[in-house]
C-alpha positions as CSV (number, residue, x, y, z in Angstrom):
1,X,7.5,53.4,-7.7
2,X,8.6,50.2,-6.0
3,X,6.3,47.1,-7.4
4,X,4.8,44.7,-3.9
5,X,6.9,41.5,-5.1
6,X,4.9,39.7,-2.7
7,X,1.7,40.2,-4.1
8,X,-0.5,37.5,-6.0
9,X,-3.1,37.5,-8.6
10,X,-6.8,36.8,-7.2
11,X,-7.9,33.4,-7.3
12,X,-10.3,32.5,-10.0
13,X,-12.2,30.4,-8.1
14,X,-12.9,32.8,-5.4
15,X,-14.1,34.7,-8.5
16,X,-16.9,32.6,-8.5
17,X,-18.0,31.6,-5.5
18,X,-16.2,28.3,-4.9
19,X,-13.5,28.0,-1.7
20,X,-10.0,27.2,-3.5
21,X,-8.7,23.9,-2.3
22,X,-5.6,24.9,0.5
23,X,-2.7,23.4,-0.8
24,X,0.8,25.1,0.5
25,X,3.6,24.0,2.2
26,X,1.6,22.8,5.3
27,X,-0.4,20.4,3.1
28,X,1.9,18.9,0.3
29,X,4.1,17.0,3.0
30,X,0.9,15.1,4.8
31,X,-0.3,14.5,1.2
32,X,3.0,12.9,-0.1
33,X,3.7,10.8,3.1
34,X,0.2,9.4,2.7
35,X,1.2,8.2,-1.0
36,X,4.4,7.1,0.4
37,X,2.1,4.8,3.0
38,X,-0.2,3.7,0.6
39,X,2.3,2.4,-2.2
40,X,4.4,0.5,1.0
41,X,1.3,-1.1,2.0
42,X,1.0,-2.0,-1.6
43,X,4.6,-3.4,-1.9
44,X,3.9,-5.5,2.1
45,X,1.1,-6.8,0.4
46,X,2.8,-7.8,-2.3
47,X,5.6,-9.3,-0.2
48,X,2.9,-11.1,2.1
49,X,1.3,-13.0,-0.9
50,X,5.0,-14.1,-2.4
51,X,5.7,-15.5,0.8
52,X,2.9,-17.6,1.2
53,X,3.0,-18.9,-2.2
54,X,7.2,-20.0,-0.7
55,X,5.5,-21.6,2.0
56,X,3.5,-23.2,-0.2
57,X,6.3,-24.6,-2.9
58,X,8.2,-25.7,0.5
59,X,5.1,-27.7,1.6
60,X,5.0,-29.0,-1.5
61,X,8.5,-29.8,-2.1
62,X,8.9,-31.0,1.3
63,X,9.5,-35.0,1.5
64,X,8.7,-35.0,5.2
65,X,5.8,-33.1,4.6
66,X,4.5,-35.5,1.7
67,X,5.1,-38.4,4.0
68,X,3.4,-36.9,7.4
69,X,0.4,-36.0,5.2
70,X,0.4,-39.5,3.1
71,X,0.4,-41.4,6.7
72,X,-2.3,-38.8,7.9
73,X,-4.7,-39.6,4.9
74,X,-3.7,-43.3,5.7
75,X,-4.9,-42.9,9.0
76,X,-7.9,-41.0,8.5
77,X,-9.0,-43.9,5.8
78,X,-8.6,-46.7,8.9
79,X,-11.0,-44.4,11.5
C-alpha cells in the first residue's frame, strides 16, 4: 500500500469551530512587502527629520544668514 504523500493532518482549529487564518504562498509575499514598506517609511522618516535638523545647523552656521536676520530684527525695531 502506497501512503497519499500529499495528504495533511486536520486543522485544529477547524476542530473547534474557528476559520484557520489563510496563510500560504499567495499571502506571505503581500505580508512581507508590506513590512518591507512600513520599515522604509520608517528609515524616510528618519532621513526627513536628519535633514531638517542640517538645514537647521546651516542656518545656524550661516554668516549671511546671521547678518540678514540681525538687519531684519534691526529693521523691525525701527517700524
Amino acid at each position: 500500500m502506497e501512503k497519499d504523500q500529499g495528504a495533511q493532518a486536520p486543522c485544529p482549529a477547524a476542530a473547534v469551530g474557528v476559520a484557520p487564518r489563510v496563510t500560504g504562498p499567495e499571502q506571505e509575499p503581500a505580508a512581507e512587502v508590506a513590512a518591507w514598506a512600513a520599515e522604509v517609511a520608517a528609515w524616510a522618516a528618519v532621513a526627513v527629520a536628519w535633514a531638517a535638523v542640517a538645514v537647521a545647523w546651516a542656518r545656524a552656521r550661516s554668516p549671511q544668514l546671521q547678518e540678514r536676520a540681525k538687519a531684519m530684527h534691526q529693521h523691525q525695531e525701527w517700524t
